[in-house]
C-alpha positions in Angstrom: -38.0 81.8 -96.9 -35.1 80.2 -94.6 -34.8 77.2 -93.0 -35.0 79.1 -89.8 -38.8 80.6 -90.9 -40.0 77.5 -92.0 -42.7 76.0 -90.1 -42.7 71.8 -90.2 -45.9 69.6 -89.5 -46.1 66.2 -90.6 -47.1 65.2 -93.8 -50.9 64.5 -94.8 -51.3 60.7 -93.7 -48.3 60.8 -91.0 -48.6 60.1 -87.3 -45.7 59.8 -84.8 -46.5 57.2 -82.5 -44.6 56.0 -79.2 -44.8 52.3 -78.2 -42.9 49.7 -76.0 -40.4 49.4 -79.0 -39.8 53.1 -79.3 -41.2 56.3 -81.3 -41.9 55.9 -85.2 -43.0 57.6 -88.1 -45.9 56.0 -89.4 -46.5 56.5 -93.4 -48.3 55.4 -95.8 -46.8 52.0 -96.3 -43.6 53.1 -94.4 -42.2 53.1 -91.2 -39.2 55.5 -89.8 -37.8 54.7 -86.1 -36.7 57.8 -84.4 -34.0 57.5 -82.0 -34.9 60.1 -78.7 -33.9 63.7 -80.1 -35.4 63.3 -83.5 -38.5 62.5 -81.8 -37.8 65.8 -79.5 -38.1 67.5 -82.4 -40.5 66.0 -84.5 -43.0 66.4 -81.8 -42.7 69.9 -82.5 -43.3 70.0 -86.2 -47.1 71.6 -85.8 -46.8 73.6 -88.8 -47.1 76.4 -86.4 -44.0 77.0 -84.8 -41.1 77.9 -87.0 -37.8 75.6 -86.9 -36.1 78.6 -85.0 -38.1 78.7 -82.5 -38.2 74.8 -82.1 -34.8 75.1 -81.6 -34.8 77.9 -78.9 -37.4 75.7 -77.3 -35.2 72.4 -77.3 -32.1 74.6 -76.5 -33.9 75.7 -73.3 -35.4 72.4 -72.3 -31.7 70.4 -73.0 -29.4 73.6 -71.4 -27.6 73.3 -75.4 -27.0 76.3 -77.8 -29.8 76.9 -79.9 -27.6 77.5 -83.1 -26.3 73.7 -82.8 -30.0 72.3 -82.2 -31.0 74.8 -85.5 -28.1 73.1 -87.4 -29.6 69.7 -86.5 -33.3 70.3 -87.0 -32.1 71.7 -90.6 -30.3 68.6 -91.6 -33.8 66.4 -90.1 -35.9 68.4 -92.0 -34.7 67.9 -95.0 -34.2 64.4 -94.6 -37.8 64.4 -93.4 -39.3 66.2 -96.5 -37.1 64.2 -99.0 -38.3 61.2 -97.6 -42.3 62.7 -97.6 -42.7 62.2 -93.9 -43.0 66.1 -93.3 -44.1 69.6 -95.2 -42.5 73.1 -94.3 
């Protein structure tokens, strides 16, 4: 499967929350601040959309090319999983 089929959700035990200090990834144990865009995309890792289509979404709502947004998601995503904060 490509990066571009896979379809992200968050890992069993992860929640994004928003609060007055910003948007994080809570963990077991851990914490992950997310500046805005990797929030943007995070909140569309449902495990139902697939990363190219995440990206064609974000591309529309931020008038940006969808291939540079793909690019970026990628290079999240795998940082993400690494890190055990998200399953594709």
């Amino acid at each position: 499967m490509s990066a571009a089929d896979a379809k992200p959700r968050l890992a069993p035990g992860v929640k994004l929350r928003d609060d007055a200090q910003g948007s994080k990834l809570l963990g077991p144990e851990r914490i992950l601040e997310l500046d805005e865009i990797a929030r943007a995309i995070v909140a569309q890792f449902d495990g139902q959309k697939r990363v190219s289509d995440i990206a064609a979404a974000l591309a529309k709502e931020y008038d940006a090319k969808a291939a540079d947004i793909q690019v970026d998601i990628e290079h999240l995503l795998k940082d993400l999983t690494a890190k055990g904060y998200v399953k594709s």
